[in-house]
BAFI-3210 file (N, C-alpha, C; in Angstrom, 3 decimals, decimal comma, padded with zeros to 6 digits):
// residues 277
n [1|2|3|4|5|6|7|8|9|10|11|12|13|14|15|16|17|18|19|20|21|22|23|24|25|26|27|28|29|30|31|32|33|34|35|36|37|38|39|40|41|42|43|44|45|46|47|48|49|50|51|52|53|54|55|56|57|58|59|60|61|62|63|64|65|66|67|68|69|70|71|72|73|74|75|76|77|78|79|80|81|82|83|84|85|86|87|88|89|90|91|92|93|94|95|96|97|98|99|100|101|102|103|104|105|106|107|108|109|110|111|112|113|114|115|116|117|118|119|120|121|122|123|124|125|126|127|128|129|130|131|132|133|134|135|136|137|138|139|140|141|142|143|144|145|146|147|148|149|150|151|152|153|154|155|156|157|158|159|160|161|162|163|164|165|166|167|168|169|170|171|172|173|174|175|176|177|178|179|180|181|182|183|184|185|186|187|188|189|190|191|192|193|194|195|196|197|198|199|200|201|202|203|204|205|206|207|208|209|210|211|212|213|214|215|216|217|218|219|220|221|222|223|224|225|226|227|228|229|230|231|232|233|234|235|236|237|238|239|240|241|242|243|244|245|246|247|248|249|250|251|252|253|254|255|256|257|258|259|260|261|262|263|264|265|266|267|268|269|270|271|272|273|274|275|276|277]
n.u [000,842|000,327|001,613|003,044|004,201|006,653|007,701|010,767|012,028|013,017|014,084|012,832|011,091|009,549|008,385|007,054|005,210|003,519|000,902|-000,671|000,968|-000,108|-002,608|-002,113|-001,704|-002,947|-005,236|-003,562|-003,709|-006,456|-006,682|-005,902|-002,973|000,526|001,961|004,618|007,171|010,810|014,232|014,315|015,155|014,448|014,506|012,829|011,692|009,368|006,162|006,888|007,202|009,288|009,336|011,353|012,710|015,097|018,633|021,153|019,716|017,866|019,967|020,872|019,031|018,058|020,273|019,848|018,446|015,271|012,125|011,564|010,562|010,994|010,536|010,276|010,578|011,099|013,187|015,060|015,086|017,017|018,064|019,020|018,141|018,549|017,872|015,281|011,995|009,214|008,307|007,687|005,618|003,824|002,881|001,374|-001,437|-001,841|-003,301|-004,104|-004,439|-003,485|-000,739|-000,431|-000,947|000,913|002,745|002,325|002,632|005,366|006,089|005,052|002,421|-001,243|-003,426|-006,356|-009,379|-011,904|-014,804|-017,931|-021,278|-021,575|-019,352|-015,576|-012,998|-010,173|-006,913|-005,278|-003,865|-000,756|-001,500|-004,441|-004,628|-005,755|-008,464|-009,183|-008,716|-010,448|-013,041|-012,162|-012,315|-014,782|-016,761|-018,628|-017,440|-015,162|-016,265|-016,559|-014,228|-010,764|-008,834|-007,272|-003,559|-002,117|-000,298|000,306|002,206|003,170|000,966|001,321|003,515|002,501|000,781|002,271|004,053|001,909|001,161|003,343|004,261|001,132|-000,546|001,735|002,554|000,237|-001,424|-003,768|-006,394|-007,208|-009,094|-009,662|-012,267|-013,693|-015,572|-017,700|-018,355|-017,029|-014,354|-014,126|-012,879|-014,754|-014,612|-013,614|-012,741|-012,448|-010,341|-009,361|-006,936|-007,232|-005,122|-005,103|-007,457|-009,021|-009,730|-010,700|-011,170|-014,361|-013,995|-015,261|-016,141|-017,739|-017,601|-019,138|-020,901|-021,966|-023,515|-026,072|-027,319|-026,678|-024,255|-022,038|-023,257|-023,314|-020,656|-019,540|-020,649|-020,030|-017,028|-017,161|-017,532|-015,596|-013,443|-014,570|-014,378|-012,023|-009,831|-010,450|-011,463|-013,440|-015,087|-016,395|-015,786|-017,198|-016,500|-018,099|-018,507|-020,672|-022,644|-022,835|-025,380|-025,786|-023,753|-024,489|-026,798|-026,417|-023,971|-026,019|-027,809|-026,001|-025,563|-024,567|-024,414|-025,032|-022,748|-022,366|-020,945|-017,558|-014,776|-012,355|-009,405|-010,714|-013,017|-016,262|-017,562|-019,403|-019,609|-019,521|-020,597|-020,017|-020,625|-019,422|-020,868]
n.v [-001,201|002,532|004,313|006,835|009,875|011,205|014,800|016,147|018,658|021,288|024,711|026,510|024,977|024,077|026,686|027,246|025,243|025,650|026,087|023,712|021,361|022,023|021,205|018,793|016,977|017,435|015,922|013,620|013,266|013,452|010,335|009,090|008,536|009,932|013,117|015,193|018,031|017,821|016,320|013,017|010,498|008,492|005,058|003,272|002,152|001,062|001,283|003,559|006,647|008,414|011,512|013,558|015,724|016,422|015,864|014,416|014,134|012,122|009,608|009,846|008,183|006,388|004,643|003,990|002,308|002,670|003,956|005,727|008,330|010,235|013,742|015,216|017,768|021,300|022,315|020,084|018,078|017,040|015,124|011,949|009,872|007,808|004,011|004,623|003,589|004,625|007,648|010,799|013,523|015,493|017,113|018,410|017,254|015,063|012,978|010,932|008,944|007,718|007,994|006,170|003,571|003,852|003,713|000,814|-000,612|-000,271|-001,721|-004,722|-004,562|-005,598|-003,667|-002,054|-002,086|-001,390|-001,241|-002,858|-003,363|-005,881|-006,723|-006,980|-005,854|-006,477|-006,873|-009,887|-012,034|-014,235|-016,181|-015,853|-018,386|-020,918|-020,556|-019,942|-022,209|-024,345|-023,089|-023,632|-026,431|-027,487|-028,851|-027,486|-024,874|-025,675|-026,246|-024,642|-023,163|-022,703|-024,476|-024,058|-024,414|-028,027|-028,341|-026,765|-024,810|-023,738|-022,561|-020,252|-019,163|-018,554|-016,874|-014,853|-013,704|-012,863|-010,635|-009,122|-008,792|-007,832|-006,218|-004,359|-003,453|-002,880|-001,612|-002,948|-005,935|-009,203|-009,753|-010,469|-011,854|-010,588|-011,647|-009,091|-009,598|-011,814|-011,773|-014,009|-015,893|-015,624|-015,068|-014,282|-011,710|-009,039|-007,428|-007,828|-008,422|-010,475|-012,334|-010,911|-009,798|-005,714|-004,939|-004,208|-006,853|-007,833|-010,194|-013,078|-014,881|-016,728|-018,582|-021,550|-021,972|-018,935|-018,002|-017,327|-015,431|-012,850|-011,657|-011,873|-009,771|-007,398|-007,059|-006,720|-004,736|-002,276|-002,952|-002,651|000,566|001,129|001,043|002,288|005,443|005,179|004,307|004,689|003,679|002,967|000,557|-002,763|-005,815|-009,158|-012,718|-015,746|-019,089|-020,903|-022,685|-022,009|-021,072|-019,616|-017,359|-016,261|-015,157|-013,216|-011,736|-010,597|-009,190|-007,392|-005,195|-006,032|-006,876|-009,378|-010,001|-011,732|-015,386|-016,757|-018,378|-019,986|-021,644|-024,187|-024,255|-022,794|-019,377|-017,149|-013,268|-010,920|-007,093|-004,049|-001,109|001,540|004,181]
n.w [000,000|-000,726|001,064|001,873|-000,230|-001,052|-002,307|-003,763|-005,168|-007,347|-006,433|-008,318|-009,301|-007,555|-006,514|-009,290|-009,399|-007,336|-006,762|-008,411|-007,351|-004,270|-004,913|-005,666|-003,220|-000,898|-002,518|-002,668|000,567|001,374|000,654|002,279|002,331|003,374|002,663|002,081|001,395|000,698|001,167|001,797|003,939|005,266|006,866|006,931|003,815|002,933|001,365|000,559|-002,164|-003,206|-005,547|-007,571|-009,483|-009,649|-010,944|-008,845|-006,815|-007,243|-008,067|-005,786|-003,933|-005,644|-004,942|-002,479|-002,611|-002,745|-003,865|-006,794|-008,996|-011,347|-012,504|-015,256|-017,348|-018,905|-018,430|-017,640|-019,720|-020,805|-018,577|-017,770|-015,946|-015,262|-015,773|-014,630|-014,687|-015,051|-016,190|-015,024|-017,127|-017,319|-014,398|-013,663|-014,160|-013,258|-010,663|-007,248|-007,918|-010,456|-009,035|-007,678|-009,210|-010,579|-008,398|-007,554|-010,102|-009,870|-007,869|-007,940|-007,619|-008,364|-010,452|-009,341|-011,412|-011,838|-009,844|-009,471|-008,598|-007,300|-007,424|-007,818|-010,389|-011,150|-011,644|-013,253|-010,900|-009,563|-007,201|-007,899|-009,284|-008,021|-007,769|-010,197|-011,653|-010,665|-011,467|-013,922|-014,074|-014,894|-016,881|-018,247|-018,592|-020,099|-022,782|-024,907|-024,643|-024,528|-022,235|-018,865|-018,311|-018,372|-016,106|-013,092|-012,522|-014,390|-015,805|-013,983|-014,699|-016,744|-015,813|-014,787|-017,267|-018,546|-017,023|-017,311|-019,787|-021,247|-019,341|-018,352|-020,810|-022,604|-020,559|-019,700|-020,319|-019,915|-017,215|-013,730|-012,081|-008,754|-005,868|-004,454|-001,502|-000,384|-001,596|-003,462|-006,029|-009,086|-012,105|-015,051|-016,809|-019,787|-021,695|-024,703|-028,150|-030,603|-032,986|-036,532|-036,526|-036,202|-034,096|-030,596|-028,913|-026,618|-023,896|-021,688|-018,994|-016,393|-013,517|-013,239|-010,513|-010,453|-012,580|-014,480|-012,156|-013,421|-013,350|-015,278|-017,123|-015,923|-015,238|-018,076|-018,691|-017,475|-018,191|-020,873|-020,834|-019,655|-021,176|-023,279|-022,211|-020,163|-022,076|-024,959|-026,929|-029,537|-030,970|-029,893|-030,090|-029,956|-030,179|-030,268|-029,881|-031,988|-031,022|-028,890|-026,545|-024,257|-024,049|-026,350|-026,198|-023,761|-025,776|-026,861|-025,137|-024,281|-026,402|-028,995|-031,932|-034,747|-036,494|-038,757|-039,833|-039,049|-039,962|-037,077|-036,837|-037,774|-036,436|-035,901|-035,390|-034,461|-035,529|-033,499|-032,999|-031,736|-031,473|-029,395|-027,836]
ca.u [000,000|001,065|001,894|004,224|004,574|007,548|008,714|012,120|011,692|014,104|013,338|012,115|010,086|008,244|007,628|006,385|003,900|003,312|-000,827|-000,959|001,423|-000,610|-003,965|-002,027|-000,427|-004,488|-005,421|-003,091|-003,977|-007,811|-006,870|-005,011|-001,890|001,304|003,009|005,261|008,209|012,215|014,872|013,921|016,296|013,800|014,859|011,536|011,194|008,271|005,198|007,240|007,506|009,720|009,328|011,789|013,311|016,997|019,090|021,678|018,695|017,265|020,711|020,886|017,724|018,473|021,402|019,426|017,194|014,090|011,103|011,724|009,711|011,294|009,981|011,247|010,433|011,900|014,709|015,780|014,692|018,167|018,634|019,431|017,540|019,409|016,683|013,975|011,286|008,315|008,527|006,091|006,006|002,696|002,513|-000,256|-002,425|-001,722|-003,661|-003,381|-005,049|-002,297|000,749|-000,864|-000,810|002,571|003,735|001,981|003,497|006,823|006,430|004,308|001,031|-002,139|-004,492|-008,212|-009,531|-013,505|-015,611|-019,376|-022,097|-021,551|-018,210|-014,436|-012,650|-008,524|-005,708|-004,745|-002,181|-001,041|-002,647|-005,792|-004,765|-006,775|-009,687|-008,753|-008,778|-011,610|-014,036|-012,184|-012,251|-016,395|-016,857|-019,085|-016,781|-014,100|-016,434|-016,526|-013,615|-009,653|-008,843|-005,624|-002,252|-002,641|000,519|000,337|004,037|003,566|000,043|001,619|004,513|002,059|000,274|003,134|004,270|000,652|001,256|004,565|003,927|-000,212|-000,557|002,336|002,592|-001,024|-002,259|-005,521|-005,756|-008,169|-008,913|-009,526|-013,344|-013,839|-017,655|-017,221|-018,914|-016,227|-013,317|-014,059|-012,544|-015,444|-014,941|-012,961|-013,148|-011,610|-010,239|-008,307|-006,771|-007,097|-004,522|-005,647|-008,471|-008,166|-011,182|-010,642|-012,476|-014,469|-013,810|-015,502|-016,340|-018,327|-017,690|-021,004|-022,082|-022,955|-024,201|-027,741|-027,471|-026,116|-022,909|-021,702|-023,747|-022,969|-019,164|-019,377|-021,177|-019,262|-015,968|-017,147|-017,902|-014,386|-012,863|-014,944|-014,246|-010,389|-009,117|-010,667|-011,922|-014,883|-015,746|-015,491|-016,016|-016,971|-016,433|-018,862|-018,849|-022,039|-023,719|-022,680|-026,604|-025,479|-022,684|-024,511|-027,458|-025,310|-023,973|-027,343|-028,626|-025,282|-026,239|-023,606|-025,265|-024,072|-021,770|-021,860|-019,832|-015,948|-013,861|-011,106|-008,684|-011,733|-014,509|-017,468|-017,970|-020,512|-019,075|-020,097|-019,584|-020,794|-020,595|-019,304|-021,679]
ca.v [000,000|003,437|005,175|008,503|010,666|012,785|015,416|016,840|019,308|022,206|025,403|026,751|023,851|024,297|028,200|027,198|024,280|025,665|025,356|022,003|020,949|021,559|020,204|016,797|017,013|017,344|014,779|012,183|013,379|012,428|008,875|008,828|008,782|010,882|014,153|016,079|018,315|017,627|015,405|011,575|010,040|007,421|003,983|002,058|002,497|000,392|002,049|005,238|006,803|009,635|012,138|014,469|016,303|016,546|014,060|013,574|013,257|010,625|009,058|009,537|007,678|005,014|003,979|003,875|001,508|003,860|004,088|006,788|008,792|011,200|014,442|015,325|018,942|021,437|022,666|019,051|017,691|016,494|013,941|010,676|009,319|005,823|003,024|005,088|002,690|005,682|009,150|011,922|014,694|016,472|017,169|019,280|016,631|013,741|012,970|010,269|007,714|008,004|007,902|005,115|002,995|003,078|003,108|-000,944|-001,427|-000,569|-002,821|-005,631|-005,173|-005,848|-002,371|-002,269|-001,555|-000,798|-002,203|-002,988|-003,220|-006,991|-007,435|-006,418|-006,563|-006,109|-007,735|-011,559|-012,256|-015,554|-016,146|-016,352|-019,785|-022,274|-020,033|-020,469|-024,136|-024,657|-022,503|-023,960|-027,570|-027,858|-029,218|-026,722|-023,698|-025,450|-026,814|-023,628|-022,392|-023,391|-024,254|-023,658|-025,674|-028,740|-027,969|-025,519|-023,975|-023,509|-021,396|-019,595|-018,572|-017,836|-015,130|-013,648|-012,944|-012,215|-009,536|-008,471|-008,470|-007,598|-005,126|-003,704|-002,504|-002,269|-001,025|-003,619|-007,356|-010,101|-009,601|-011,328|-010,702|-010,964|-011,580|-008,045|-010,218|-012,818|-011,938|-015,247|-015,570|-015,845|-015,589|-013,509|-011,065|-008,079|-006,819|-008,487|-008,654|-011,382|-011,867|-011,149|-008,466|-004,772|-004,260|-005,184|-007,972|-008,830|-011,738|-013,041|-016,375|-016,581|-019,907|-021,745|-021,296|-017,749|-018,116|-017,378|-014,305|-011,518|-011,281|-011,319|-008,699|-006,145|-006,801|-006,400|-003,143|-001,794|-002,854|-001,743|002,001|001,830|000,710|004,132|006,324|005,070|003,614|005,376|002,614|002,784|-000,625|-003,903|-007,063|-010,365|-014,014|-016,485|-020,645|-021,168|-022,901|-021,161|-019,979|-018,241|-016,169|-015,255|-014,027|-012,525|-010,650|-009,891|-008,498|-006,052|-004,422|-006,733|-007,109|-010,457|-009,598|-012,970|-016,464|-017,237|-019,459|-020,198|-022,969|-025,410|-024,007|-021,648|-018,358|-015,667|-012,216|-010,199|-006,251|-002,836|001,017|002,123|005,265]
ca.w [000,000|-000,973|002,423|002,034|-001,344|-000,809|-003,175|-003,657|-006,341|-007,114|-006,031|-009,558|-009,839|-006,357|-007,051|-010,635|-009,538|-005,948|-006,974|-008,696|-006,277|-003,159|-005,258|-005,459|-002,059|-000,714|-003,107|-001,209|001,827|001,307|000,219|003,631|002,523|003,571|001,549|002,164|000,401|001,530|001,304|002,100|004,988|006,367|006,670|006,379|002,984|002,903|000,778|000,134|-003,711|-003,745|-006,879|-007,832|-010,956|-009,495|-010,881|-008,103|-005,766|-008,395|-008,061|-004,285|-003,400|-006,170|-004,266|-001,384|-002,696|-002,522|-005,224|-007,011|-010,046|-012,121|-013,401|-016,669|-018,035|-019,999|-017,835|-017,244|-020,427|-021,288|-017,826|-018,303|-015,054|-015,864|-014,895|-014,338|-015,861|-015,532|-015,627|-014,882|-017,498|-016,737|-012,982|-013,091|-014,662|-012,139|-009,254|-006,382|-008,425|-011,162|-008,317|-007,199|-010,055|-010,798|-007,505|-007,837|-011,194|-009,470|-006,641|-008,553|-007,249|-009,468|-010,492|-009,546|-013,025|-011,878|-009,202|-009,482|-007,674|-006,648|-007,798|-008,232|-011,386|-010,984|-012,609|-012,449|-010,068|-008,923|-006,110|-008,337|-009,765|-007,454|-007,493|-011,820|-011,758|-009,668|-012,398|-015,433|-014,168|-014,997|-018,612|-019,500|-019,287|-021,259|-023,939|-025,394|-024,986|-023,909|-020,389|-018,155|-018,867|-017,076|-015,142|-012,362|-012,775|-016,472|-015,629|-013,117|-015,440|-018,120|-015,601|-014,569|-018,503|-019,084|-016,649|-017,557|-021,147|-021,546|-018,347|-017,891|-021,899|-022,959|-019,443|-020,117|-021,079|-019,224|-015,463|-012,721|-011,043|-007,480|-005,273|-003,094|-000,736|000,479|-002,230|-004,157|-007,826|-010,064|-013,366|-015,520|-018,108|-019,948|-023,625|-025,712|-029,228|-031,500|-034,242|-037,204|-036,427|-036,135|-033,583|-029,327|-027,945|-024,980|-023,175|-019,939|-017,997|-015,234|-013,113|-013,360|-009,269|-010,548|-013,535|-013,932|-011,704|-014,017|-012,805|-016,718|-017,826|-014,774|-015,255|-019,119|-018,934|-016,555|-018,783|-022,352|-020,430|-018,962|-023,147|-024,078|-021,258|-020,079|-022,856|-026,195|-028,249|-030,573|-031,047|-029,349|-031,023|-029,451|-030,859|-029,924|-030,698|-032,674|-030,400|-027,028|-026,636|-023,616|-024,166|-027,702|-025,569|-023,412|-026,792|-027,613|-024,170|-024,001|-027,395|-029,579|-033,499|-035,076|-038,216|-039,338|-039,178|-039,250|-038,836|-036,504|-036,128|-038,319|-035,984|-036,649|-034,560|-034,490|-034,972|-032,958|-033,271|-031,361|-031,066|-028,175|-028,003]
c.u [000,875|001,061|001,607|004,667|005,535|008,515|010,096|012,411|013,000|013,681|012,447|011,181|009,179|007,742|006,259|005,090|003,564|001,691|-001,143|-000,534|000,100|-002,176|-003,351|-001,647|-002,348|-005,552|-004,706|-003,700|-005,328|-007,502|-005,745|-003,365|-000,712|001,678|003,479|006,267|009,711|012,643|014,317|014,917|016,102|014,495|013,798|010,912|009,521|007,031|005,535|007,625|008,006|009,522|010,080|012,025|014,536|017,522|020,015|020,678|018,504|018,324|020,880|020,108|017,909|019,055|021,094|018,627|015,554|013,448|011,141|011,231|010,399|010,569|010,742|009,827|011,271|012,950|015,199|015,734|016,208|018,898|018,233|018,091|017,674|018,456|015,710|012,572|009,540|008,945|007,520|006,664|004,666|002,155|000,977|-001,380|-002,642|-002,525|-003,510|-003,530|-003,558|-001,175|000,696|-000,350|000,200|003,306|003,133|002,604|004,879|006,932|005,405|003,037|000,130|-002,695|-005,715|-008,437|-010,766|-014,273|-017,269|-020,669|-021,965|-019,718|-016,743|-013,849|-011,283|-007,696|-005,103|-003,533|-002,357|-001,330|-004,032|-005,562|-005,351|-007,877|-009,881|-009,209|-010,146|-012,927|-013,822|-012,454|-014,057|-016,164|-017,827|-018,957|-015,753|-014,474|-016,551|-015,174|-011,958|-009,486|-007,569|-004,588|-002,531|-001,232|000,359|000,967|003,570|002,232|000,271|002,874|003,968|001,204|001,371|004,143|003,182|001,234|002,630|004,307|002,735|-000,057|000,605|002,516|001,487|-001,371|-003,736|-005,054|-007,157|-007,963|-009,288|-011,157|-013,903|-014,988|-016,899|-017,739|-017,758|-015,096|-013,083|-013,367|-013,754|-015,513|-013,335|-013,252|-012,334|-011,645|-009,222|-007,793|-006,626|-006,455|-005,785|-006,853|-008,268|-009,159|-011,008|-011,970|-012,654|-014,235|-014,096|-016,167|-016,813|-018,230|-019,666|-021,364|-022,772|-022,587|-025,754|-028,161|-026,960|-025,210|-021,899|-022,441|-023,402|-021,850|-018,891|-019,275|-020,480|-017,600|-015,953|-017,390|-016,350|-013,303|-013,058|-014,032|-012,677|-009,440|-009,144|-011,400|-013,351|-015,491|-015,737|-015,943|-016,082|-017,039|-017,047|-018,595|-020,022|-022,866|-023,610|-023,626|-026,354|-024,878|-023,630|-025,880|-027,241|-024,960|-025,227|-027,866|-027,010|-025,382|-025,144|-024,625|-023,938|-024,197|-021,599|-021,124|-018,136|-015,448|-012,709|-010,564|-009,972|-012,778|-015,045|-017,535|-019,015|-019,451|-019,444|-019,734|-020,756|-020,122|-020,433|-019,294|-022,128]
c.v [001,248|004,079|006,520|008,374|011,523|013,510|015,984|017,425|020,859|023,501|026,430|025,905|023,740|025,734|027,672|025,941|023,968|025,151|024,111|021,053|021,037|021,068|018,603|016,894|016,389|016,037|013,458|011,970|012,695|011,038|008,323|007,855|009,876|011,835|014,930|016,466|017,567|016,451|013,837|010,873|008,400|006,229|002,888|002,821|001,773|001,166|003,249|005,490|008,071|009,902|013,435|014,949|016,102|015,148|013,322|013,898|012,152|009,585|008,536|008,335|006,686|004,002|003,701|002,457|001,793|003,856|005,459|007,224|010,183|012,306|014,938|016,632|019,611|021,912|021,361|018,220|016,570|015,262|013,086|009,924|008,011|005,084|003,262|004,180|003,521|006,808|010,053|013,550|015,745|016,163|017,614|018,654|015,131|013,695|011,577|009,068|007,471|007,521|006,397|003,668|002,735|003,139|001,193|-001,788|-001,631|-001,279|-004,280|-005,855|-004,989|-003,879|-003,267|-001,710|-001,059|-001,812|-002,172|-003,161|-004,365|-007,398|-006,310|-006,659|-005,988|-007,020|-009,236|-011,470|-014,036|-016,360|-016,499|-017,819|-020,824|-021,572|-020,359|-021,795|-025,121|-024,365|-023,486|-025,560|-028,315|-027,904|-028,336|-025,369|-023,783|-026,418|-025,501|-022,430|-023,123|-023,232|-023,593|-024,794|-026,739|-028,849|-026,600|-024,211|-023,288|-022,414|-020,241|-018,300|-018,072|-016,104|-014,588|-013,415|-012,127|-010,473|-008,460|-007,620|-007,382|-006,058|-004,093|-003,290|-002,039|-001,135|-002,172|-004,959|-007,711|-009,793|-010,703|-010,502|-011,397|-010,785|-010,458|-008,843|-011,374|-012,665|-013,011|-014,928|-015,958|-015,986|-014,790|-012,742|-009,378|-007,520|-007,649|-008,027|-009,495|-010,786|-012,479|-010,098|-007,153|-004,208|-004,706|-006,080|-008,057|-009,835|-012,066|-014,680|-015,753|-018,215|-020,224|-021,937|-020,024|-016,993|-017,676|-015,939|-012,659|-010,644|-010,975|-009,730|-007,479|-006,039|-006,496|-005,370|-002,678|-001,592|-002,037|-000,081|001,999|001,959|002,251|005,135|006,289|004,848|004,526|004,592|003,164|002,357|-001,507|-004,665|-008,306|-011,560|-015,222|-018,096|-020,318|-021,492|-023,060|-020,486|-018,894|-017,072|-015,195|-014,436|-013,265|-011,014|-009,317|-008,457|-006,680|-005,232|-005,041|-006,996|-008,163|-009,892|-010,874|-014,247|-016,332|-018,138|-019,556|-021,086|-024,185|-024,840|-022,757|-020,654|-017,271|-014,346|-011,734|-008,354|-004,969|-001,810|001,556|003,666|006,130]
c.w [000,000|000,549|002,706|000,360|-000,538|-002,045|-002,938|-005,413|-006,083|-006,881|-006,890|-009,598|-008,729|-006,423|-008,212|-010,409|-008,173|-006,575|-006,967|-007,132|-004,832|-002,859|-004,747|-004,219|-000,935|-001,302|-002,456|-000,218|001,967|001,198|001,530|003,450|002,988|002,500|002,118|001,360|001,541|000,659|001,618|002,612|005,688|006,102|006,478|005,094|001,998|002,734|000,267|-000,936|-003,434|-005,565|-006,342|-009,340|-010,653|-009,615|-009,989|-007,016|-006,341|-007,882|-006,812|-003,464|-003,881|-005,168|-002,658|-001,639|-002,486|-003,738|-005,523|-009,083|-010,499|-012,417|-013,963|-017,200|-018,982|-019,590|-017,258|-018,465|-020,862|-019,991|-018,426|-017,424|-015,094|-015,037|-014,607|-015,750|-016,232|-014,950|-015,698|-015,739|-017,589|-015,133|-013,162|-013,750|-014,086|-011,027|-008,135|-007,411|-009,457|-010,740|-007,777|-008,128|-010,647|-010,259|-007,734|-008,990|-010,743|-008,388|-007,149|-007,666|-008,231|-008,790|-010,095|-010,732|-012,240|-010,590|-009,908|-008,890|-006,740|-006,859|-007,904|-009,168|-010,925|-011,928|-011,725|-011,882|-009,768|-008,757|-006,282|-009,403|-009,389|-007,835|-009,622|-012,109|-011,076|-010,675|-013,632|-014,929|-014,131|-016,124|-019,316|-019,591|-020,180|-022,712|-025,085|-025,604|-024,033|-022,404|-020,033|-018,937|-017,766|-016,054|-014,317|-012,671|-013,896|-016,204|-014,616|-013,647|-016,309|-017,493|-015,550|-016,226|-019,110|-018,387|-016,696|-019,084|-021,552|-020,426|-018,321|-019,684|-022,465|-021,460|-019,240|-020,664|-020,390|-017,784|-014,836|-012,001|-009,904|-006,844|-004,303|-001,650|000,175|-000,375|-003,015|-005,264|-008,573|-011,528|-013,847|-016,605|-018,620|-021,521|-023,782|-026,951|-029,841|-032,923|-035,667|-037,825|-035,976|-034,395|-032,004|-028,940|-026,915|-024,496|-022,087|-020,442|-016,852|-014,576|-012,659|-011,487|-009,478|-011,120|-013,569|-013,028|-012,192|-013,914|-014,233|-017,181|-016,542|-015,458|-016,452|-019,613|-018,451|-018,024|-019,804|-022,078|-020,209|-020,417|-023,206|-023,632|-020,908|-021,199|-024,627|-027,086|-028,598|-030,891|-030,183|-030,699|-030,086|-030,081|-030,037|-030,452|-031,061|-032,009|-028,755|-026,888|-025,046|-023,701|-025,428|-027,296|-024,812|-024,318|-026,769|-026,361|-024,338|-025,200|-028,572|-030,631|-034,065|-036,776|-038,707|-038,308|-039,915|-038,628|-038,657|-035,715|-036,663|-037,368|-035,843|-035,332|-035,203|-034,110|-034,208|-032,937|-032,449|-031,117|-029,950|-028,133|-026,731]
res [x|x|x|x|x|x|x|x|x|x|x|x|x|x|x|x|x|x|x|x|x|x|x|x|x|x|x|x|x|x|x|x|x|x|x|x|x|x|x|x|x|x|x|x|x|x|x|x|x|x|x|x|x|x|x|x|x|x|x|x|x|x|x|x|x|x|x|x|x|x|x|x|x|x|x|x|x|x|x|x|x|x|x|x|x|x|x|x|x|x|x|x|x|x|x|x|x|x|x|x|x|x|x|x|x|x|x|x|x|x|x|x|x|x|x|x|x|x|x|x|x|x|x|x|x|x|x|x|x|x|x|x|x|x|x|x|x|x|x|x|x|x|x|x|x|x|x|x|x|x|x|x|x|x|x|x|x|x|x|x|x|x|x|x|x|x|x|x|x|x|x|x|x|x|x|x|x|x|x|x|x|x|x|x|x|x|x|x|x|x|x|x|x|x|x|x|x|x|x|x|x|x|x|x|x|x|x|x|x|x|x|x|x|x|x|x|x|x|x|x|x|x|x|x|x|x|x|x|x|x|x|x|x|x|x|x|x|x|x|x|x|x|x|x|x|x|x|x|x|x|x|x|x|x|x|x|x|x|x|x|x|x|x|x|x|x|x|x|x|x|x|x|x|x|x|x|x]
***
């Protein structure tokens, strides 16, 4: 958990973004975390993201072993910030949510993407592999569609590239969705790309205990608003088996118009295609 924000900004650069500055500083503060300006000395560096501009601070803190966030403007424009794997070049358009998010990428914790009324959607970790195996191991979520590897290891290695690869360069991929109710794993679902097509896809599972209760269609809606709204997209596209009558009513109920059949890998799908309006 994020803790303590502490800046160390130069003294041009705290004049020039005193305002913003003490919006975001306020903005932490609500989400009950720490901020303050200065130096950074502490020794429990545990939850703490320094941000500066100065590069032998940058350097200083490195060598400390300390999380540390760059800002890169136009009177620094030319540091190096060696290793810095993000950098912040609009302060005044950041808020906690933002600092947040890639303090977790830099310490490998999963994002919350969106909650819902019954549910959480976040990013697969892990951790969510029994709760995985447990959904996919019913024959009639993987008659429709591929299961896990039947080795543990090997699915365990495939999230954590998923999430190296998918999350950490798109920002977005397949999630992980949780009952707000007891933290269960339920299903999954998200965006995709299929090779081949130019258009993102939906993709969701619901483990069949709950099924039947509209736990797909909440988490769908919810997603294709966050595509529009976070992301930009214009379309989705979903791919259906032929005679998956759920999922393709499913389609139907979220406002999905079938573009036809194709096929992939010898078997028949329903396009599926909509306007994100």
């Amino acid at each position: 958990m994020l803790r303590k924000v502490v800046f160390s900004f130069s003294e041009d650069t705290e004049k020039r973004l005193r305002e913003p500055l003490q919006r975001l500083i306020h903005d932490i503060e609500a989400h009950k975390s720490e901020a303050s300006y200065g130096v950074y000395d502490g020794r429990d560096e545990r939850g703490v993201l320094c941000i500066t501009d100065i590069t032998e601070e940058y350097d200083r803190l490195c060598r400390k072993g300390l999380l540390v966030l760059p800002y890169r403007h136009l009177e620094n424009k030319d540091e190096a910030f060696a290793g810095a794997e993000y950098v912040i070049e609009q302060i005044e358009d950041i808020d906690y949510e933002v600092i947040d998010m890639v303090y977790r990428r830099m310490v490998g914790l999963p994002w919350e993407i969106l909650r819902t009324k019954r549910c959480i959607v976040r990013e697969t970790i892990e951790e969510d592999v029994d709760g995985l195996y447990a959904i996919y191991a019913e024959p009639a979520i993987t008659e429709y569609m591929e299961g896990l590897y039947h080795d543990r290891d090997e699915e365990i290695a495939y999230i954590q590239d998923y999430r190296r690869r998918m999350y950490g360069f798109y920002g977005y991929g397949i999630w992980t969705i949780l009952s707000k109710q007891d933290g269960q794993v339920i299903g999954r679902a998200g965006i995709n790309w299929r090779e081949g097509f130019d258009i993102p896809e939906l993709g969701f599972v619901i483990g069949v205990p709950w099924q039947r209760q509209g736990y797909a269609y909440e988490v769908c809606s919810e997603i294709m608003d966050y595509a529009r709204d976070e992301i930009g997209f214009k379309q989705m596209q979903a791919l259906v088996r032929e005679r998956n009558e759920k999922s393709c009513a499913l389609c139907r109920k979220l406002g999905f118009v079938d573009d036809g059949i194709t096929l992939l890998e010898g078997q028949r799908y329903i396009l599926y295609r909509k306007e994100l309006v």
